[in-house]
C-alpha positions as CSV (number, residue, x, y, z in Angstrom):
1,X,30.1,69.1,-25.6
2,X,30.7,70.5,-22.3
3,X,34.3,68.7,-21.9
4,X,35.1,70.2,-25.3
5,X,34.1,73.7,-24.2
6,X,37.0,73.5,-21.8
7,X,39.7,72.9,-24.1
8,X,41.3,76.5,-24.1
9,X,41.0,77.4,-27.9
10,X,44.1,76.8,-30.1
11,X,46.0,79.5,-32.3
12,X,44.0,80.2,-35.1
13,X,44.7,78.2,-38.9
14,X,46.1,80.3,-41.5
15,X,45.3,81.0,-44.9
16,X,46.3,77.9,-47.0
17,X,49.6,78.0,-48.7
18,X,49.3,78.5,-52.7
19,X,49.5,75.5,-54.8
20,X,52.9,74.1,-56.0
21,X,54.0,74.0,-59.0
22,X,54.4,70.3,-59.2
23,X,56.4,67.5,-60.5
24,X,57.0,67.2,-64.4
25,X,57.5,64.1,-65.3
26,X,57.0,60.5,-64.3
27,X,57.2,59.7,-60.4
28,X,57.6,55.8,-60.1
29,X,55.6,54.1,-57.0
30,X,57.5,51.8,-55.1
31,X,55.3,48.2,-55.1
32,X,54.6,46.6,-52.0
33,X,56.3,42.9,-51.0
34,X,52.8,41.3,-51.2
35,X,52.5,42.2,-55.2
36,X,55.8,40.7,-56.4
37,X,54.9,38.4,-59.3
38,X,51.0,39.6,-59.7
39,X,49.3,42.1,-61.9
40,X,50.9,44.2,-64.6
41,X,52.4,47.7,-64.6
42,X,50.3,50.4,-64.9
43,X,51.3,54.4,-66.2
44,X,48.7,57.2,-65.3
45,X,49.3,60.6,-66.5
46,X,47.7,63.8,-65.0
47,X,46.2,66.9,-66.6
48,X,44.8,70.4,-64.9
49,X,40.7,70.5,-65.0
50,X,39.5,74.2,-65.4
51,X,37.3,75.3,-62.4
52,X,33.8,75.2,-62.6
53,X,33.0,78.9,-62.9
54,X,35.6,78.7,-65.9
55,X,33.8,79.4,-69.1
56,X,35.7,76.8,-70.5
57,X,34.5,74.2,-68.1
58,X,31.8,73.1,-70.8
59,X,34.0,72.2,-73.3
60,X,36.5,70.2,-70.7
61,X,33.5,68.2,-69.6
62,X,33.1,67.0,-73.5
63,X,36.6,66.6,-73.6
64,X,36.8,64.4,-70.7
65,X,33.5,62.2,-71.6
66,X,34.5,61.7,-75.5
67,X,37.7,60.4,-73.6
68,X,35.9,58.4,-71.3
69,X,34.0,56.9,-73.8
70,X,37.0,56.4,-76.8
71,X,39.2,55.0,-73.9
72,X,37.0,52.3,-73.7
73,X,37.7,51.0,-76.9
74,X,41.3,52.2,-77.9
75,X,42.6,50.5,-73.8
76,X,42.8,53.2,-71.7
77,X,41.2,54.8,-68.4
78,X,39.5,57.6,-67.9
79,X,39.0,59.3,-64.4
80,X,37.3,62.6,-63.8
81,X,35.7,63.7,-60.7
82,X,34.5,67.2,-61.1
83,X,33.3,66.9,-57.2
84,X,35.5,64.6,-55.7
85,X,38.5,65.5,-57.6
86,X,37.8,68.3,-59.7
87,X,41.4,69.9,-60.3
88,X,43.1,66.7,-62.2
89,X,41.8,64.8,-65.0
90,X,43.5,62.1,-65.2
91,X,44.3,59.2,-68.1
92,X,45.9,55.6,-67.4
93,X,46.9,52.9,-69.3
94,X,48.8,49.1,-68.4
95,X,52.7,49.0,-69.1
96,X,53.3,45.5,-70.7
97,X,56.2,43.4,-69.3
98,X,59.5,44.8,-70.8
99,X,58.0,47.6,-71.9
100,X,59.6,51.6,-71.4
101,X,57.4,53.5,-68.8
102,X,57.9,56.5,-70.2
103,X,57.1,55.4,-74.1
104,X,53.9,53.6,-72.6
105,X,52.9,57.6,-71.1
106,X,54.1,59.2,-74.4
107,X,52.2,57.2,-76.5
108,X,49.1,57.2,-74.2
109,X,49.6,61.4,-74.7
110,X,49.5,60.8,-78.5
111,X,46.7,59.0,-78.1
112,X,44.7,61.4,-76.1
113,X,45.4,64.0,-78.8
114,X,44.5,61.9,-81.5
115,X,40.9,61.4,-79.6
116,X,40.2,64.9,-78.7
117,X,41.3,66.4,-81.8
118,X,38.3,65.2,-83.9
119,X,35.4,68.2,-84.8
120,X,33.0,68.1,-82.2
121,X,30.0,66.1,-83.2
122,X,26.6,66.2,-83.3
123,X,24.7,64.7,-80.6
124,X,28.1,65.1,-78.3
125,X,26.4,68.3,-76.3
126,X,23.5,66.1,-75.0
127,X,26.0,63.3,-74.6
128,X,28.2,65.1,-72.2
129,X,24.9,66.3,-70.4
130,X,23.8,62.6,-69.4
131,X,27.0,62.0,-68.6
132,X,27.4,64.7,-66.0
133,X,24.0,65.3,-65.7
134,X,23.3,63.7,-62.3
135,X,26.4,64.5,-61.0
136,X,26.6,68.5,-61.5
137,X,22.8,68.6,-61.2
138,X,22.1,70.1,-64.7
139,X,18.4,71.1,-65.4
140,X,16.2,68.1,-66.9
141,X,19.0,65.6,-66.3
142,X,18.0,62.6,-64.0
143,X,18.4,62.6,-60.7
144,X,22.0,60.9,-59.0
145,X,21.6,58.6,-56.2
146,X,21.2,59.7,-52.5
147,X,25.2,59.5,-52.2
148,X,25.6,61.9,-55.0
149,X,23.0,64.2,-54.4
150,X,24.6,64.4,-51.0
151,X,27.9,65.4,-52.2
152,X,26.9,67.9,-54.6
153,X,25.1,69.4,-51.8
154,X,28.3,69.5,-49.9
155,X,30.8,70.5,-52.7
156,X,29.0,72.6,-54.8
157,X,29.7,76.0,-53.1
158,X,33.7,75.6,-52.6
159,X,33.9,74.4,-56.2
160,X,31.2,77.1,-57.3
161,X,29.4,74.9,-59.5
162,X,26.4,76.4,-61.2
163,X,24.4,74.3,-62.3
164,X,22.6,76.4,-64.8
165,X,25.4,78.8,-65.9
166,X,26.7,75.2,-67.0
167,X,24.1,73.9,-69.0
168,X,24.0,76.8,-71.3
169,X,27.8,76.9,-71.3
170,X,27.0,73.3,-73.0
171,X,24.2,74.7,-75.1
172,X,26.0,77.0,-76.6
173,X,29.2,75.5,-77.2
174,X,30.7,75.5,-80.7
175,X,33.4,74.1,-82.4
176,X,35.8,76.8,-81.6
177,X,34.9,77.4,-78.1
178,X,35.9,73.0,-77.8
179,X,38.9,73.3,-80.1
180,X,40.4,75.9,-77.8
181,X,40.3,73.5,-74.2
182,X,41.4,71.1,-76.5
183,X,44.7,72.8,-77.8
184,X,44.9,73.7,-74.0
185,X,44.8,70.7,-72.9
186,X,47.2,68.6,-74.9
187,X,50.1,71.8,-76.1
188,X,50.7,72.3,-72.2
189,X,52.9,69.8,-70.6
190,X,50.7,67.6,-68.1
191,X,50.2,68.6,-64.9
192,X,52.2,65.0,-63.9
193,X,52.5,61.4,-64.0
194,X,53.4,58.3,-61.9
195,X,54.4,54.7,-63.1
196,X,53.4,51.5,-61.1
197,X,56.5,49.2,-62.1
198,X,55.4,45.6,-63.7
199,X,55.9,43.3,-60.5
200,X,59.0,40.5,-60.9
C-alpha cells in the first residue's frame, strides 16, 4: 500500500454517459474458424426488464418465470438475471439448417406472446416466489447458496432491490396489474437481437 500511495492521483471519473438507444434488429455474430461444421445456429432476442423499485417489477418476474417454465416445453430458452443482468430479459431459440434468421426471431416473438398472454393463474404468485425467492431474498423463501447470498449482498443497493416492498408487490398482484407488463412487454419493439449463423 505504501507504493500505491505514491502514485500522484489521476483526473477524477465522470458521470457515466446515458444509455444508448440501441440496435433494432438482428446483429449477426461472426463464428469462429474452430466451429465450422459443428453445432447449429442459434437466434436470441432481447427485451428491457423494469428496475427493481419499479412497481411493475412483480408482474415481470411472473412474466419471466411462466416463460422460463413454458420455454421448457414449447423449445426455447429463458435467461433472466435480475442481479447479474438485471436490465435485459432475454429469450433464445436454435435456427435449423436453411432456415431464415429473422423468421426463426419472429416466430420465437409470437411465441412469447402467445405464452404470456394467458390470465394469470392460480398458484403462479407463489410459483414466481420460489423461483426468485433465494435469489432476491424474499421473506420465508429458502435460503440461496453462499455464492448467491454473496451477490445479493453486493448488488442489492445499486439495483435497489427491496426485498419486502417486492413480496407484497407479488402478494397483491392481480390480473390487471400482470396484463399491463405483459402488453408492455410484447407491443414494444425488443430492446435487440443477435443471430449465431448455422456453421457450414
Amino acid at each position: 500500500t505504501d507504493l500505491f500511495a505514491q502514485i500522484p492521483d489521476g483526473p477524477p471519473v465522470g458521470d457515466p454517459a446515458p444509455p444508448g438507444a440501441g440496435s433494432p434488429g438482428l446483429t449477426t455474430l461472426p463464428l469462429p474458424p474452430s466451429t465450422t461444421g459443428q453445432g447449429q445456429g442459434r437466434v436470441a432476442i432481447a427485451y428491457p426488464a423494469p428496475p427493481a423499485d419499479d412497481p411493475a417489477f412483480p408482474a415481470f418476474l411472473v412474466a419471466s418465470g411462466r416463460l422460463f417454465i413454458q420455454g421448457q416445453q414449447t423449445g426455447f430458452v429463458t435467461s433472466y438475471a435480475p442481479l447479474d443482468d438485471p436490465p435485459t430479459l432475454l429469450i433464445g431459440a436454435p435456427v435449423p439448417a436453411g432456415a431464415d434468421p429473422q423468421a426463426v426471431a419472429d416466430r420465437l416473438h409470437d411465441d412469447v406472446g402467445s405464452v404470456l398472454e394467458a390470465d394469470l393463474g392460480r398458484d403462479e404468485k407463489a410459483t414466481t416466489a420460489r423461483q426468485f425467492g433465494p435469489i432476491l431474498g424474499l421473506p420465508g423463501a429458502p435460503g440461496s447458496d453462499s455464492y448467491g447470498t454473496a451477490l445479493r449482498t453486493a448488488r442489492a443497493p445499486s439495483v435497489e432491490l427491496d426485498a419486502d416492498v417486492i413480496a407484497a408487490g407479488l402478494a397483491t398482484l392481480t390480473q390487471d396489474d400482470y396484463a399491463l407488463v405483459v402488453d408492455r412487454l410484447i407491443d414494444q419493439p425488443v430492446a435487440g437481437g443477435a443471430i449465431v449463423p448455422h456453421p457450414g
